[in-house]
C-alpha positions as CSV (number, residue, x, y, z in Angstrom):
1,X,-29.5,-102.7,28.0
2,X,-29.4,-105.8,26.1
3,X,-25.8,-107.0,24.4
4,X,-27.2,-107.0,21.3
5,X,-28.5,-103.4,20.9
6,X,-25.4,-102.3,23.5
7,X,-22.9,-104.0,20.8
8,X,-24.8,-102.7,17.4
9,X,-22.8,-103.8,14.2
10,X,-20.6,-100.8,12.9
11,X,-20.2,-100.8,9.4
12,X,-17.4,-99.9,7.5
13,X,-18.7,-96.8,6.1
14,X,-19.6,-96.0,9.6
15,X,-15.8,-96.4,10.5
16,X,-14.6,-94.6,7.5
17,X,-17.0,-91.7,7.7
18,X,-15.5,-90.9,11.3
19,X,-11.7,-91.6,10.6
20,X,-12.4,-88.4,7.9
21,X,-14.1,-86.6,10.5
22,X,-10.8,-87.7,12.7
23,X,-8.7,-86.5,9.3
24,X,-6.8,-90.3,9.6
25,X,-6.9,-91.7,6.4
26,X,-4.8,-95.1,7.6
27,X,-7.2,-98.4,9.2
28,X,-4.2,-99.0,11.5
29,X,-6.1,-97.6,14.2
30,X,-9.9,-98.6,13.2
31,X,-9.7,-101.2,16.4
32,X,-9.4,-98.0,18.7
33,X,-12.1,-96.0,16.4
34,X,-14.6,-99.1,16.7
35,X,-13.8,-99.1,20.7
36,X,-14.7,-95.3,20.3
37,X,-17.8,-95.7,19.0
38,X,-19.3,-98.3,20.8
39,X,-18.5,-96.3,24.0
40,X,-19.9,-93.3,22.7
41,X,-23.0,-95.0,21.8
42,X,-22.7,-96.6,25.9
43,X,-22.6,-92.7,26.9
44,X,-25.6,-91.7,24.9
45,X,-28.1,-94.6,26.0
46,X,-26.1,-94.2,29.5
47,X,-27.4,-90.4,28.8
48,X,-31.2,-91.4,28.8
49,X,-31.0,-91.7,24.7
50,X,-33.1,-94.7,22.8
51,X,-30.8,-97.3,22.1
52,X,-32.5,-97.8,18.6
53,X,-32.0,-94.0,18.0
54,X,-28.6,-93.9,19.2
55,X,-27.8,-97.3,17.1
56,X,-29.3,-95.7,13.7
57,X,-25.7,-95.0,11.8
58,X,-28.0,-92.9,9.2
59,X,-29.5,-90.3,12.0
60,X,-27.4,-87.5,11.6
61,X,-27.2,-85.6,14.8
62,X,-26.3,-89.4,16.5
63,X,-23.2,-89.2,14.1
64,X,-22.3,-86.0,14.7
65,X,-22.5,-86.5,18.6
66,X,-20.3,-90.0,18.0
67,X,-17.6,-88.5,16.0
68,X,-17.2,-85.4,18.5
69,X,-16.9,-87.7,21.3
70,X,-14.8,-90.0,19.5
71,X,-12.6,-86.9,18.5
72,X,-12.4,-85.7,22.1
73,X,-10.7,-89.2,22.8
74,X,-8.8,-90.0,20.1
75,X,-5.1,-90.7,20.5
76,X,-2.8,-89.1,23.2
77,X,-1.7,-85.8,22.0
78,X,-4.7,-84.1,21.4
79,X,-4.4,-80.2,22.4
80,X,-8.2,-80.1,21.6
81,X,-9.5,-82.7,23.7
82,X,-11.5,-80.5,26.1
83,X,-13.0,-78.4,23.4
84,X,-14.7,-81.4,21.8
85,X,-15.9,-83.1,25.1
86,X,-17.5,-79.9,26.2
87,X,-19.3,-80.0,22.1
88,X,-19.9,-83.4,23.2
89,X,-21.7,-83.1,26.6
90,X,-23.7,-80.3,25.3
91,X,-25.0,-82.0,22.4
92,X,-26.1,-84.9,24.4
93,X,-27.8,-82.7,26.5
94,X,-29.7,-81.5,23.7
95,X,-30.8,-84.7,22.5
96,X,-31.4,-86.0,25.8
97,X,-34.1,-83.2,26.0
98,X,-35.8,-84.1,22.3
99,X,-39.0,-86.5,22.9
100,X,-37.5,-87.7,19.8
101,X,-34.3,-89.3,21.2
102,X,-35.0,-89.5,24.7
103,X,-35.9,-92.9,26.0
């Protein structure tokens, strides 16, 4: 994968629309969220997903997989860590199985 599509800009309302799905409404920690994302969008084209699908901030079953995997690794003391990576893993399953998403 090229750097370009691996490194896709994130917008702002990108960021902002998962720090309320992570229920953190201070940007102190956007640098970690960003790092989040962009290794959650790694996992998905890692996954078999098309980088342009996985890249498309408006395609909402990408955002929900992103936030739930950024959720899952979000800060140190999170009780329900395992319950979103196994939401995660299963989601990407699913789209890894859609002729839609899959590369």
């Amino acid at each position: 994968m090229s750097e370009k599509k691996r490194n896709a800009p994130i917008t702002k309302s990108y960021t902002d629309d998962i720090r309320k799905y992570l229920r953190v409404s201070s940007t102190s920690t956007d640098g970690e969220i960003k790092d989040l994302i962009r290794a959650a969008r790694d996992d998905l084209v890692l996954g078999g997903l098309k980088p342009a699908k996985v890249n498309r901030e408006a395609d909402a079953l990408i955002k929900r997989a992103v936030g739930t995997y950024v959720k899952a690794e979000y800060g140190l003391d999170n009780p329900d860590s395992e319950k979103y990576r196994a939401a995660y893993t299963d989601l990407k399953q699913r789209l890894s199985l859609s002729d839609e998403y899959k590369a």
